[in-house]
N, C-alpha and C positions, 0 to 999 in steps of 0.2 A: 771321293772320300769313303774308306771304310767301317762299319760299324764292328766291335770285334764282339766276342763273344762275352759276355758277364755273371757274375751273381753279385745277387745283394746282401751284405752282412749290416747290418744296423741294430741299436738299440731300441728305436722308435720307429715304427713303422711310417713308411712316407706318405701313405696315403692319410694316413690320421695327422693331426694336431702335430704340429713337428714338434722336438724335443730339441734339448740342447746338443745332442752327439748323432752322427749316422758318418755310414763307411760303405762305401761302393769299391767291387773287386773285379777287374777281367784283362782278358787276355785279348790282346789283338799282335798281331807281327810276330808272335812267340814272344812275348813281352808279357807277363802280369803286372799292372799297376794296381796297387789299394787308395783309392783317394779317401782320406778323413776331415771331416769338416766341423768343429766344435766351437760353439758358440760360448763365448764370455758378456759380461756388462756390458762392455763396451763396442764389441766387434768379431768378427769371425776368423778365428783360427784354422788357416789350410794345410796341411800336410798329405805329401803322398808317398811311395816308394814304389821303387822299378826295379826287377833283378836282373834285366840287362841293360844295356843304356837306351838312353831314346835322345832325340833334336827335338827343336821347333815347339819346344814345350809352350803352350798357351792356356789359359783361365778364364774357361766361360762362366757366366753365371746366366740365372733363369727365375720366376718367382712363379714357375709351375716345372710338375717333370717332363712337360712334352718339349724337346729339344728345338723345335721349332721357335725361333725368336731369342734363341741365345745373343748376349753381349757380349763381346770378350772382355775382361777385366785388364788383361797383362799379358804378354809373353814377356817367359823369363829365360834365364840361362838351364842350359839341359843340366848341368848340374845341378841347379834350385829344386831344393823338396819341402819349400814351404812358403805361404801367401797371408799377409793380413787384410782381411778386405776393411778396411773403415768406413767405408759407406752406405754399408746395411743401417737398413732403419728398423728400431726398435722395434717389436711383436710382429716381425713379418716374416713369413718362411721364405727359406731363399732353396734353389737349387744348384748345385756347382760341377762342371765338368773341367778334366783334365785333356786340353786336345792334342797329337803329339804325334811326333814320324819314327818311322822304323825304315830305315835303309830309303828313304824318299817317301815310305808311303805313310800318309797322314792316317791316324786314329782316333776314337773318342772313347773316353773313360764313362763308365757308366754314373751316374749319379749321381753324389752323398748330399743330403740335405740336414739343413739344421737353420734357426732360426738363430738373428743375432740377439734378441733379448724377447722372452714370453710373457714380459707385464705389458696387458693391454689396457688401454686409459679408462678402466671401469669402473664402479665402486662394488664394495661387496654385497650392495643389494641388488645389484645389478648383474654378479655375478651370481649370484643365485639363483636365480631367473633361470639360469642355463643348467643349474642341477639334477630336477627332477625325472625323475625319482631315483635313487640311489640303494645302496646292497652292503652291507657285511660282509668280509669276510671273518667272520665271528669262531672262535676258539681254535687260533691258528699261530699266527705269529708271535699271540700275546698268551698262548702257552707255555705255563710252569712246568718245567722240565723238558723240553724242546719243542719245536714244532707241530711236529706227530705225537704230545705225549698226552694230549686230551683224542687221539682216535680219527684225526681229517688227515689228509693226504696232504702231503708237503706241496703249496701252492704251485701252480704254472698257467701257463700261458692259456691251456685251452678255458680252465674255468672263467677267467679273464672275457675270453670271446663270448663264452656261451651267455655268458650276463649281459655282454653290448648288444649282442644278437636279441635277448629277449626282449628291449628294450628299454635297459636301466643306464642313466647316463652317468652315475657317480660311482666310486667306489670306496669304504671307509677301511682301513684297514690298521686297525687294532695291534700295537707293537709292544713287548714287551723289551724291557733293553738293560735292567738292576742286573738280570740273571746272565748277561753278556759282558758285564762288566770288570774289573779289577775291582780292587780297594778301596783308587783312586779313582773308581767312578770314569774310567778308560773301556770306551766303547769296544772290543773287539773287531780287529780289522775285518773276519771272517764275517762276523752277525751283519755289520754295516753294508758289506757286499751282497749278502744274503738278503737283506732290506730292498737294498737300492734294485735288487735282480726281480721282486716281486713287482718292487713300483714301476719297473719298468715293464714288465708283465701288462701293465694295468692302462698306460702309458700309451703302449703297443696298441692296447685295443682300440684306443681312441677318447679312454674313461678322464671324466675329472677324479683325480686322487687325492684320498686325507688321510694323512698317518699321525699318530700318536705318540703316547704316551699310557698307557691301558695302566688297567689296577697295578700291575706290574710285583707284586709280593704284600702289596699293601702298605710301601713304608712310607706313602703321602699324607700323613696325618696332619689336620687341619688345627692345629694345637700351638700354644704359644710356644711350651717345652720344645719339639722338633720346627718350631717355624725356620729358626738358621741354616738347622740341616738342610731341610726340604727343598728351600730356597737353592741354595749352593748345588745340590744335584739337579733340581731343575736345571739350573743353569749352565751346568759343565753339558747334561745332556742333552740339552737345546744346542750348544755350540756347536757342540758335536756334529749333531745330524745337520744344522743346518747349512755349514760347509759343506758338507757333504751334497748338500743336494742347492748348491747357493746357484747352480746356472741354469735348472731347471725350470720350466714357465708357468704360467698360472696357473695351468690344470692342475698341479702341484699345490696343497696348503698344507698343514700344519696345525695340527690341534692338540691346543699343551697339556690337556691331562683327559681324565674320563668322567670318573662318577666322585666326587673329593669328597668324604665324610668322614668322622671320626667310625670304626669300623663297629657295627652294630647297632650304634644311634642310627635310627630313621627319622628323628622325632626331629619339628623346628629347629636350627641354628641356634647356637647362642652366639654371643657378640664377638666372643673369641672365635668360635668357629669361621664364622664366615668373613669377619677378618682379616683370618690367615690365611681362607682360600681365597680371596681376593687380592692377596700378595702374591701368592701361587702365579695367578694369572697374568699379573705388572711382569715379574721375575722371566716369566717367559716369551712375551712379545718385546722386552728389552733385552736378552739374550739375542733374541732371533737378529732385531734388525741392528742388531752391532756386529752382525757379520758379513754386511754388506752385500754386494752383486744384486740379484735379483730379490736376496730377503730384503732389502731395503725398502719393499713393495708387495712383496708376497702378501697373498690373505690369508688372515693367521684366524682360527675360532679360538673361542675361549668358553668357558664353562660356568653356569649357574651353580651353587650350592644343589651339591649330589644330583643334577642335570634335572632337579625336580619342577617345575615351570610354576609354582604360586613361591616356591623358596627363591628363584631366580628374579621374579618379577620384585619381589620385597628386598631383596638383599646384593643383589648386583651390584657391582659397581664397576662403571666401561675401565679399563687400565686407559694410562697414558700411552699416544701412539704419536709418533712424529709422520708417519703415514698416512692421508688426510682419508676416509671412510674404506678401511680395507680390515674395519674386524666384522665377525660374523659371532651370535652367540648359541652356546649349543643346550639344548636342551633332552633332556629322552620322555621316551610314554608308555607305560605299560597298566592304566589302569583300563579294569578296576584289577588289582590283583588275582582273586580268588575263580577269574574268569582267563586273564592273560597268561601267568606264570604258574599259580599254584598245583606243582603235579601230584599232591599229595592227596588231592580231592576231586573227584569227578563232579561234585553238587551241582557246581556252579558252572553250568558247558553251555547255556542260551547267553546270548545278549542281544540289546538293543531291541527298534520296532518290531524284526520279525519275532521276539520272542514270546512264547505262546503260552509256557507254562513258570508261575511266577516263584514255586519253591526252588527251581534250577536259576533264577538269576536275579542279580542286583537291584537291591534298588538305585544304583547312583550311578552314575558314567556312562549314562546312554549320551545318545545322537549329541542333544543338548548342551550337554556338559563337555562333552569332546570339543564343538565348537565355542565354547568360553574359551574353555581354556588357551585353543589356538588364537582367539580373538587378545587374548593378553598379550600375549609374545608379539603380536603382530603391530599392537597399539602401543607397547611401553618402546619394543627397540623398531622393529621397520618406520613404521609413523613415525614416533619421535626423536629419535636416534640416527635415521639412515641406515640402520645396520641389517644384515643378511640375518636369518633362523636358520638353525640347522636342526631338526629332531632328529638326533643323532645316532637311535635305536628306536625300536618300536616292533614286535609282534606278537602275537598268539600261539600258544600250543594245539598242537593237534589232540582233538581226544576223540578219537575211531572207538573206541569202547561205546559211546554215546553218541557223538555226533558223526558215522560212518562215513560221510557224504563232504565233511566240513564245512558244510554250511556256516554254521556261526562263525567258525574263525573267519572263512575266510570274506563273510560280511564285514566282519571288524576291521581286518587288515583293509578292505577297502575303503571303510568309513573315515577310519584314522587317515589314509592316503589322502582322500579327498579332502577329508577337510584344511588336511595341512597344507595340499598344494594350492587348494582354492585362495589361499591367504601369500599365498608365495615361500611360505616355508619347505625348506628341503624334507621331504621325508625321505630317512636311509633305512633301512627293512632288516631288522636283525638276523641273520642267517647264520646259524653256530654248526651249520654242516652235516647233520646226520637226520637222513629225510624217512629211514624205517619205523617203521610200530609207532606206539604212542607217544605225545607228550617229546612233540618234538618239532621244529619249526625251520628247518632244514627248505630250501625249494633245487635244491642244484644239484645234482654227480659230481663232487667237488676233482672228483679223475678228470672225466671227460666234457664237463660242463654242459653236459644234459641238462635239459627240463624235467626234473619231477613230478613235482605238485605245479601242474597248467595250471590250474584254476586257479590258483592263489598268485601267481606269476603273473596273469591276464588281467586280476581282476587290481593288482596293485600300478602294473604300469599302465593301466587304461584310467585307474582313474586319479593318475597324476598330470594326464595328458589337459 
């Protein structure tokens, strides 16, 4: 038997976590066959084509790619160009070969894999477990007026890598989708393609993936006046997307909004407020899982009032889920302010134990206080809940004016890692992409997925391990 010559075209790389689609291409006998192989709910769709004819057409299968220990499934008729295999078993990759004659001499098609369904029997604190530690891609997809129009390079594939490589196993990726839409709140064929080509980016590398809903223009007001509204576009835009991506497997979740606040109040909730963002969040794990296939099990995150952790532990409320523990709740961290965010002021540039000199820093938000507050999240939803954390953002500005070396930041970013993961929380690492000059929080070449800032990179995924 002969081996013929191939390449491999796929969406998901086969070495990684299979995905729902992959497509193996090669010639053998002066023949090109493409074998496709895509995965639904229920079973696996084969398809292949041939531009000359061929015989003896037969359907291996494999549940690794080394061709050794193939089954055959079927021979069919040389005219057949397609196969339902029904007896893949749910979250298991499978491998598939097309074997077949050219004038007597027998061939084998190179590869295409794909899993018949990527829910695997976990719950979502279980699946969290397997997150740590995670990455932004921060003011990219969820850029007002395109993708490039906040200043990052329109995502691909190497960024992707260079994050797996450094050793971050999530990625969060921040969507906007009002500014792709119609009138009717009509997702853009183009943007959804342009979506699905990043998450597959991401996919490829091997990453668990979370895409959104980001601030998106700001029309998510937590308000009884827009509650209808709100609701209704959630909803059109949950359907949306999550047909779109319904055969997709676990690495895959979905997280319905971002930071929900009426715009400028920082202050407590009121009753209405939180409320209506807690409708928000029903509104879109019942959009998701009435669109069936694999959202009927997907893990979905949901959001605390403005992602703040003392407003989410006081005002939460779990949405109903027909899906028995597959939500996760999101939180974000950026205190103390005037030391994380504030570019307006250099004052405030020590923090925590190593800090030496006490007119540069805080009195509140050290070591201490970092781990309360993860102790909350940890004791209201993991403990009593079952439910996964996600701290959904989380870093420090660079201030080279003062701290040359970044020391403090990148103490912080470690302390906060630590403490999150120590508790099983996801920490995801805000990376808004521009790693020059000051007052900036960038770690990656969002071109070529270079390391920048090592020390901050080392010092976050070391100690989420």
């Amino acid at each position: 038997m002969k081996r013929w010559t191939s390449s491999v075209i796929s969406t998901l790389a086969l070495g990684a976590s299979i995905g729902a689609y992959a497509q193996g291409c090669g010639t053998g006998g002066g023949v090109t066959v493409c074998l496709t192989a895509t995965g639904t709910a229920s079973h696996v769709e084969l398809s292949w084509t041939a531009d000359k004819p061929i015989t003896n057409v037969q359907i291996l299968r494999d549940k690794d790619s080394d061709p050794d220990g193939r089954k055959r499934l079927a021979k069919v008729g040389k005219n057949v160009r397609n196969y339902v295999d029904e007896g893949a078993v749910a979250g298991k990759p499978y491998w598939y070969w097309i074997k077949f004659s050219v004038d007597g001499q027998s061939y084998d098609s190179n590869a295409a894999a794909t899993a018949r369904a990527g829910m695997r029997d976990m719950t979502s604190l279980q699946l969290s477990a397997k997150m740590a530690p995670g990455w932004n891609l921060g003011n990219t997809l969820e850029a007002i007026g395109g993708e490039t129009a906040w200043g990052n390079p329109k995502a691909n594939q190497a960024i992707m890598d260079g994050i797996k490589a450094a050793g971050f196993k999530s990625v969060r990726i921040p969507v906007s989708w009002k500014q792709y839409a119609d009138a009717n709140d009509n997702i853009s064929a183009s943007w959804m393609a342009r979506v699905t080509e990043v998450v597959n980016y991401a996919r490829n590398a091997g990453l668990y993936t979370i895409i959104n809903i980001h601030w998106d223009g700001g029309w998510m007001q937590p308000t009884y006046s827009q509650q209808a509204m709100v609701n209704a576009r959630i909803a059109k835009f949950w359907t949306q997307i999550a047909n779109n991506f319904k055969t997709y497997d676990d690495y895959l979740l979905f997280a319905g909004t971002n930071e929900v606040m009426v715009d400028g109040d920082y202050g407590p909730p009121t009753v209405e407020y939180y409320t209506v963002q807690n409708s928000f969040n029903q509104t879109f794990v019942d959009a998701v899982r009435a669109t069936g296939g694999y959202n009927k099990s997907r893990h979905l995150i949901v959001q605390g009032f403005n992602t703040n952790i003392d407003y989410t532990v006081a005002y939460f409320s779990v949405p109903k889920d027909p899906a028995a523990k597959k939500l996760m709740v999101e939180v974000h961290y950026y205190d103390p302010y005037n030391f994380t965010l504030n570019g307006s002021s250099d004052n405030i540039w020590q923090w925590g134990a190593i800090a030496d000199n006490p007119a540069h820093t805080e009195t509140w938000a050290n070591e201490p206080y970092v781990d309360a507050q993860m102790d909350k999240m940890k004791t209201r939803f993991m403990d009593s809940l079952g439910m996964g954390v996600l701290m959904g953002e989380y870093a420090a500005i660079s201030r080279l004016s003062v701290d040359s070396s970044q020391r403090y930041r990148t103490y912080w970013d470690e302390t906060i890692t630590r403490s999150a993961a120590a508790r099983g929380i996801v920490p995801v690492y805000w990376d808004h992409g521009y790693t020059g000059g000051d007052h900036t929080m960038g770690l990656f070449d969002r071109s070529t997925g270079a390391q920048v800032h090592t020390g901050v990179i080392s010092a976050v995924v070391n100690a989420a391990k």
